[in-house]
Biopython code that builds the backbone (N, CA, C, O; Angstrom):
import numpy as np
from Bio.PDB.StructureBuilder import StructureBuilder

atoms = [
    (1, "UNK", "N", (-95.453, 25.811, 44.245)),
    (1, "UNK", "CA", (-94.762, 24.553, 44.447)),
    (1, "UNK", "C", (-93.630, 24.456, 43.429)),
    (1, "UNK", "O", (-93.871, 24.354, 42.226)),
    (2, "UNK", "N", (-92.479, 24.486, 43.891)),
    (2, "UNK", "CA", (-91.508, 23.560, 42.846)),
    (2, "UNK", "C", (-90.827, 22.456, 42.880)),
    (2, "UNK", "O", (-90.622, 21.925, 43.971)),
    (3, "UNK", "N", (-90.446, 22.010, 41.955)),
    (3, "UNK", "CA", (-90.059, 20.124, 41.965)),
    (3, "UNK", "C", (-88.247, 20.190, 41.915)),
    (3, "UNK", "O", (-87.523, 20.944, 41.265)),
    (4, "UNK", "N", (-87.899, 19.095, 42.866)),
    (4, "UNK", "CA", (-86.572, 18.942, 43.205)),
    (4, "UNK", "C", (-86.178, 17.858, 43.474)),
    (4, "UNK", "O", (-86.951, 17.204, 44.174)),
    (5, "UNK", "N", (-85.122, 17.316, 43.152)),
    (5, "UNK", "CA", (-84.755, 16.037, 43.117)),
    (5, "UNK", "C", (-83.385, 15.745, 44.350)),
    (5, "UNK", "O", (-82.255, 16.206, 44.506)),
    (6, "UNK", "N", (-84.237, 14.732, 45.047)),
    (6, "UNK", "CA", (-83.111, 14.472, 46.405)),
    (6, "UNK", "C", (-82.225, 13.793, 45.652)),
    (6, "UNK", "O", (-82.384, 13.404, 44.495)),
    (7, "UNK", "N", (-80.825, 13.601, 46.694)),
    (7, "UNK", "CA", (-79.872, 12.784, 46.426)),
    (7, "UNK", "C", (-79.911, 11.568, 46.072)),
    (7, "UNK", "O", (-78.912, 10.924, 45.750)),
    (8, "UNK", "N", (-81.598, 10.934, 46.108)),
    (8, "UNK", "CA", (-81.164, 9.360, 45.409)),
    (8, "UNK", "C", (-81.609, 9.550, 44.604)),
    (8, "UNK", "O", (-81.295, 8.501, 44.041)),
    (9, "UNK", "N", (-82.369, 10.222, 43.662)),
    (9, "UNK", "CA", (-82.752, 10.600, 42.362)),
    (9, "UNK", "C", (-84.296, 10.670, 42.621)),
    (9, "UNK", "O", (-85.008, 10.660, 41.617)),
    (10, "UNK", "N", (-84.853, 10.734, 43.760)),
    (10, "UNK", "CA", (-86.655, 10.611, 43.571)),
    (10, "UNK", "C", (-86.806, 12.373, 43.403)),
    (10, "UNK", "O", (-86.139, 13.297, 43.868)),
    (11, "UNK", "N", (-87.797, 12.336, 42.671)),
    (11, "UNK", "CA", (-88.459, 13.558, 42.497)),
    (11, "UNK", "C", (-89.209, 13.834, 43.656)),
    (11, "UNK", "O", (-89.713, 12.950, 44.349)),
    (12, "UNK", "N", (-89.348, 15.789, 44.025)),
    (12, "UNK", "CA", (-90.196, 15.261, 45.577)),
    (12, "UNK", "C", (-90.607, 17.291, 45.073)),
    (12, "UNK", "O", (-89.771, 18.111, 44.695)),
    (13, "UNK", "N", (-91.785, 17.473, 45.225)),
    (13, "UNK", "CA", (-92.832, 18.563, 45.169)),
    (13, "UNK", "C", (-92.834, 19.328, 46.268)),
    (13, "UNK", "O", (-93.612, 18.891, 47.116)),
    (14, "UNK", "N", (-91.983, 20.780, 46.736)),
    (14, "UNK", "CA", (-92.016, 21.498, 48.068)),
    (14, "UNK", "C", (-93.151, 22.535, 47.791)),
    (14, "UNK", "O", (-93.682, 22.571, 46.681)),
    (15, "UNK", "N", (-93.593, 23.539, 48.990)),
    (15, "UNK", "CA", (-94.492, 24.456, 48.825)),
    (15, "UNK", "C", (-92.888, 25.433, 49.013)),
    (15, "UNK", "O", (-92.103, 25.225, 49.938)),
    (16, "UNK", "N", (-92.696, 26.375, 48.037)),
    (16, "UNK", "CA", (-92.123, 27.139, 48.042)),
    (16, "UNK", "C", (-91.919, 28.639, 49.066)),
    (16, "UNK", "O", (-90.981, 29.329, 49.466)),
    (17, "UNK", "N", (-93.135, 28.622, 49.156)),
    (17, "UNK", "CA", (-93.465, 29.982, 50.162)),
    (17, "UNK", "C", (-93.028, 29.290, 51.370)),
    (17, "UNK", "O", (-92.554, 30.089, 52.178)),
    (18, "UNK", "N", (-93.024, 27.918, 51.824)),
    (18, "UNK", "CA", (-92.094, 27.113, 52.978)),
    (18, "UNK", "C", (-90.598, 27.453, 53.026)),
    (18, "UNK", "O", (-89.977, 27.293, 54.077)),
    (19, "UNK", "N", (-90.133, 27.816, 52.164)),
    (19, "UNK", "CA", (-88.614, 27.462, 52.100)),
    (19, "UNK", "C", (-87.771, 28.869, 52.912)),
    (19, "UNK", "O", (-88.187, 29.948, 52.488)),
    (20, "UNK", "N", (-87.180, 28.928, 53.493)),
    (20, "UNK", "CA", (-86.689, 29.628, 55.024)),
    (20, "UNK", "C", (-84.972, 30.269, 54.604)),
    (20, "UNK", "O", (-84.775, 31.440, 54.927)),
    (21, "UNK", "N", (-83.926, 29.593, 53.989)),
    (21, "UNK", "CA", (-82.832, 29.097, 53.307)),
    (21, "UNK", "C", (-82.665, 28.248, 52.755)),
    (21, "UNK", "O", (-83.282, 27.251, 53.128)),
    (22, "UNK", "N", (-81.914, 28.137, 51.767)),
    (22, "UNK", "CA", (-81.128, 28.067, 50.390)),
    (22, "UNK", "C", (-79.376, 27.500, 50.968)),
    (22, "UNK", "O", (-78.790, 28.520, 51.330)),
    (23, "UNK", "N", (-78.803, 26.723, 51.075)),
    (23, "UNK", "CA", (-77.276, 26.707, 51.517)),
    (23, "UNK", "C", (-76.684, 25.344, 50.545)),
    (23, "UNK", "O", (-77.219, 24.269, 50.274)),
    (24, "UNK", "N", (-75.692, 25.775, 50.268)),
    (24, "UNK", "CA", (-74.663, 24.609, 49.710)),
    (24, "UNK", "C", (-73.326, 24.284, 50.915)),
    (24, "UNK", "O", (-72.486, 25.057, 51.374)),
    (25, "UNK", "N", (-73.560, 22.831, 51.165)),
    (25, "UNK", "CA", (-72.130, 23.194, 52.347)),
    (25, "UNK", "C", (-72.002, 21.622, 51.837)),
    (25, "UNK", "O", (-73.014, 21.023, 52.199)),
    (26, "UNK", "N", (-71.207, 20.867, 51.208)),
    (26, "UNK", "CA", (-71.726, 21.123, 49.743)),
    (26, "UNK", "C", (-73.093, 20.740, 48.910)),
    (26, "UNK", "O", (-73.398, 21.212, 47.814)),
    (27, "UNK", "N", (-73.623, 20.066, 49.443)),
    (27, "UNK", "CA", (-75.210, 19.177, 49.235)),
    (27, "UNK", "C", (-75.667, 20.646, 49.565)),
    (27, "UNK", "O", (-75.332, 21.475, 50.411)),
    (28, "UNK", "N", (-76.609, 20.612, 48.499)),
    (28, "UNK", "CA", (-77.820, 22.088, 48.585)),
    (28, "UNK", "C", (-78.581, 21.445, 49.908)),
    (28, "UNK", "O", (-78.827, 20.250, 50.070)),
    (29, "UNK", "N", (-78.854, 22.393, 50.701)),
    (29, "UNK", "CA", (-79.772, 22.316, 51.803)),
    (29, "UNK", "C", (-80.742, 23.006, 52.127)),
    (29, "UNK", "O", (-80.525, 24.141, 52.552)),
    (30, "UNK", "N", (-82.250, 22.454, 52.003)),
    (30, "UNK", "CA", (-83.268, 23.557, 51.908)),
    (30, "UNK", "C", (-84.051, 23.535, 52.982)),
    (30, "UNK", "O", (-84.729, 22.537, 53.226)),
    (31, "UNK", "N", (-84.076, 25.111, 54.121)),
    (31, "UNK", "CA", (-83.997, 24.709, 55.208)),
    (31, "UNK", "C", (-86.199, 25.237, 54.986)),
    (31, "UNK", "O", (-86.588, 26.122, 54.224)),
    (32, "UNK", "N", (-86.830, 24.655, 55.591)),
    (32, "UNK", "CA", (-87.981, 25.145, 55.638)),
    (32, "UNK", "C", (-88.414, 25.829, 57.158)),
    (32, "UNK", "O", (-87.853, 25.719, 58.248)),
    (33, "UNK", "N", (-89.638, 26.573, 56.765)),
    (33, "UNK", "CA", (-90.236, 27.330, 58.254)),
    (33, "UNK", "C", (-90.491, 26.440, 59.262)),
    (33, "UNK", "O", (-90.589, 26.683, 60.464)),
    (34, "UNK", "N", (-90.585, 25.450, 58.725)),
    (34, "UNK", "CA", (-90.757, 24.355, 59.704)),
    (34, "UNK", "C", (-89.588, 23.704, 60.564)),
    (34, "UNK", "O", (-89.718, 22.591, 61.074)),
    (35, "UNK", "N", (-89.031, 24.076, 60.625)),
    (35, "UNK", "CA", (-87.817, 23.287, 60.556)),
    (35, "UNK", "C", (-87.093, 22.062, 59.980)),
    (35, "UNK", "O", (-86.005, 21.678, 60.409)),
    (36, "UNK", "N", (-87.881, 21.373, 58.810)),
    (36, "UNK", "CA", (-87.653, 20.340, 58.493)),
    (36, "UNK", "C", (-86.688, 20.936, 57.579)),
    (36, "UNK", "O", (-86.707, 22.156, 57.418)),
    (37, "UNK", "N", (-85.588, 19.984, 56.775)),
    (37, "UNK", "CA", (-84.346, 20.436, 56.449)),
    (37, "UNK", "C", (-84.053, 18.908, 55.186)),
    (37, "UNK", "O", (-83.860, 17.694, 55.249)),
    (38, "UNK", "N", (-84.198, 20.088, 54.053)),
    (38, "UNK", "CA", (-84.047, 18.482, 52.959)),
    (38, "UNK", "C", (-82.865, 18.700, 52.010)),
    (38, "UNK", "O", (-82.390, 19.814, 51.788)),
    (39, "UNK", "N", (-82.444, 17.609, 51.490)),
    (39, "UNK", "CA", (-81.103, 17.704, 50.765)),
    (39, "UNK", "C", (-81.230, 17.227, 49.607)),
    (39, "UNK", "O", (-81.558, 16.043, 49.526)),
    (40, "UNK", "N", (-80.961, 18.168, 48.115)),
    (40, "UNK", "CA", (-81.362, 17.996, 47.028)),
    (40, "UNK", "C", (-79.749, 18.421, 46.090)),
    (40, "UNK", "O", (-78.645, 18.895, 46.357)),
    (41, "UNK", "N", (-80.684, 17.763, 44.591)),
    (41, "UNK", "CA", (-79.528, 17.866, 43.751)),
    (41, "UNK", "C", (-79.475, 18.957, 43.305)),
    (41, "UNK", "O", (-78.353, 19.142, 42.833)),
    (42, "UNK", "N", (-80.370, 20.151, 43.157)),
    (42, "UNK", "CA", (-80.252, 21.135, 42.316)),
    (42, "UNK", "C", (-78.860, 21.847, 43.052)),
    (42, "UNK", "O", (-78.193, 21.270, 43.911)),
    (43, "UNK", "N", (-78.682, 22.714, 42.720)),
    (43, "UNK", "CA", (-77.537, 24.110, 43.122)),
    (43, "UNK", "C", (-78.644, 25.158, 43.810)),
    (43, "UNK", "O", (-79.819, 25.077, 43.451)),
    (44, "UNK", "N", (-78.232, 26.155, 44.819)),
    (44, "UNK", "CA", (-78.428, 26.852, 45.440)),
    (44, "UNK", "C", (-78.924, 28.070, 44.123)),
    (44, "UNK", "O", (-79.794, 28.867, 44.473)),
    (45, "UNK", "N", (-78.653, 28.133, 43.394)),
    (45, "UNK", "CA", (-78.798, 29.164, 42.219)),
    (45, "UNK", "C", (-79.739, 28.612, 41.443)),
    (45, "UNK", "O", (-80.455, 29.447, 40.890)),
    (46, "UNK", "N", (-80.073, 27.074, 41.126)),
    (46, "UNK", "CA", (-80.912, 26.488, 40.644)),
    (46, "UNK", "C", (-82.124, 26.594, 41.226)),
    (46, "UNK", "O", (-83.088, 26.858, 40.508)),
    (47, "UNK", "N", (-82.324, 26.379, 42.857)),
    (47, "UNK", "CA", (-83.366, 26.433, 43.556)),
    (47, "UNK", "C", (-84.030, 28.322, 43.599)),
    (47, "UNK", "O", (-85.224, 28.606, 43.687)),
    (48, "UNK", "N", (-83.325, 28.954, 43.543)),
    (48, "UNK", "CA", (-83.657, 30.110, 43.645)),
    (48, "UNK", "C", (-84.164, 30.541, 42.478)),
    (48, "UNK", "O", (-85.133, 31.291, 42.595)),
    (49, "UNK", "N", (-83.750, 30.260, 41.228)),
    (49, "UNK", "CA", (-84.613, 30.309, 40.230)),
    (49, "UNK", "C", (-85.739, 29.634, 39.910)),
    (49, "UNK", "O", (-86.573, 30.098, 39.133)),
    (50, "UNK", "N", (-85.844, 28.545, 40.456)),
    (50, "UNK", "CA", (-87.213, 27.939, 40.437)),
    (50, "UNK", "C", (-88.195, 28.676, 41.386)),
    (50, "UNK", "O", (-89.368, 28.860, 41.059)),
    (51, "UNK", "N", (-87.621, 29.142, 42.713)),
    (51, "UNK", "CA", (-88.754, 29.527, 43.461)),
    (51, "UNK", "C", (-88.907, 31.557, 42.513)),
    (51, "UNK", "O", (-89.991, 32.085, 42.759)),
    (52, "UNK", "N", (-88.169, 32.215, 41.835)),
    (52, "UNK", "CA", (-88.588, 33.394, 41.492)),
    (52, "UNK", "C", (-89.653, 32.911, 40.069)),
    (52, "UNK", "O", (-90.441, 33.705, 39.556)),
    (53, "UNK", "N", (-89.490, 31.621, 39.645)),
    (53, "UNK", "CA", (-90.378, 31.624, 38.392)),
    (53, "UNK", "C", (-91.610, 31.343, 39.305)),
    (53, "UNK", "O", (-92.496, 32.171, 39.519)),
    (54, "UNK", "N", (-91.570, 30.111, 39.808)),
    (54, "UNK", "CA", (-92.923, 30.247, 40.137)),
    (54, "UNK", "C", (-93.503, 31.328, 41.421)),
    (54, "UNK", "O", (-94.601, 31.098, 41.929)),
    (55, "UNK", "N", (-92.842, 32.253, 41.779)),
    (55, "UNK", "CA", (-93.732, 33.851, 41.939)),
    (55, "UNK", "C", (-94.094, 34.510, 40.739)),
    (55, "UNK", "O", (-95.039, 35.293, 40.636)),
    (56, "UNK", "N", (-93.106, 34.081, 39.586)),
    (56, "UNK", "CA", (-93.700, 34.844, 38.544)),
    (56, "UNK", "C", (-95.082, 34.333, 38.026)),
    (56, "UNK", "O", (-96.011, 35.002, 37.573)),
    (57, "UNK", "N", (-95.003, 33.194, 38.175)),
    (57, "UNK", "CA", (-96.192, 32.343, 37.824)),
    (57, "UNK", "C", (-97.608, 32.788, 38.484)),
    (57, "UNK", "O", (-98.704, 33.021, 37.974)),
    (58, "UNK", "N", (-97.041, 32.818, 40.113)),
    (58, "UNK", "CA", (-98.531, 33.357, 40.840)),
    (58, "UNK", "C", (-98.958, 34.425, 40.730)),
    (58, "UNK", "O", (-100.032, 34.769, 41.223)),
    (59, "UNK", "N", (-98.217, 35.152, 40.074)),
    (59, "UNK", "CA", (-98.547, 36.730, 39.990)),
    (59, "UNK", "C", (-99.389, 37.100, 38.719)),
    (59, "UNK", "O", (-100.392, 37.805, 38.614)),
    (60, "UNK", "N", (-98.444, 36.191, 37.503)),
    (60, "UNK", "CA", (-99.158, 36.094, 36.201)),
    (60, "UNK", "C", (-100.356, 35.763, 36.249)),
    (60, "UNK", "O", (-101.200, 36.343, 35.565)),
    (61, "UNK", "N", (-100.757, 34.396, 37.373)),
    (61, "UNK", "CA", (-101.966, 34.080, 37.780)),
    (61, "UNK", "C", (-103.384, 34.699, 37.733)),
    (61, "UNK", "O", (-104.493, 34.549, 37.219)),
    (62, "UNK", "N", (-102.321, 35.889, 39.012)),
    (62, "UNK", "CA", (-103.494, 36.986, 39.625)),
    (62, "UNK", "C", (-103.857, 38.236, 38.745)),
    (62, "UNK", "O", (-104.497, 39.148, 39.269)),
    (63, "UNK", "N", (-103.565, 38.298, 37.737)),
    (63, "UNK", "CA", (-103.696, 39.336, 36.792)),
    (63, "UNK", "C", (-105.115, 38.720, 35.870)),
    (63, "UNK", "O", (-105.562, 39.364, 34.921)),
]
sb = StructureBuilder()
sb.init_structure("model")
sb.init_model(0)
sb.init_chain("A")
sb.init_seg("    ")
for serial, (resi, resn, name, xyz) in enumerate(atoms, 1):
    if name == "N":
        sb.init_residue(resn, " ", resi, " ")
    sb.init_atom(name, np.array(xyz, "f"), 0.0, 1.0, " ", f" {name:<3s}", serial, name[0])
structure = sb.get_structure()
C-alpha cells in the first residue's frame, strides 16, 4: 500500500500491486486494474518511487 494525496489535500491509501499506469497530462493520473482512475498531487516520478520502496519493503519482509 502507498499513501497519496488527491487534489483537495485528503490523504487516501492505494493497494499498489492495483496500479496499471502512472501519467501526468498535467494532474498525475493513476490508472488502476480496475479501471478506476484517481488524480493525485504527487509527480509521476514521486508515485513510482513510492510503489519501488514499498516492493522493497515486501521483499525485505519475506526474507
Amino acid at each position: 500500500m502507498i499513501d497519496v494525496t488527491r487534489l483537495n489535500g485528503k490523504a487516501l491509501t492505494i493497494n499498489a500491486e492495483l496500479i496499471e499506469t502512472v501519467e501526468e497530462t498535467p494532474d498525475t493520473v493513476i490508472t488502476l486494474t480496475t479501471g478506476k482512475k484517481i488524480i493525485v498531487k504527487e509527480s509521476r516520478q514521486n508515485v513510482k518511487n513510492l510503489v519501488i520502496l514499498y516492493r522493497k519493503e515486501c521483499s525485505a519482509a519475506k526474507m
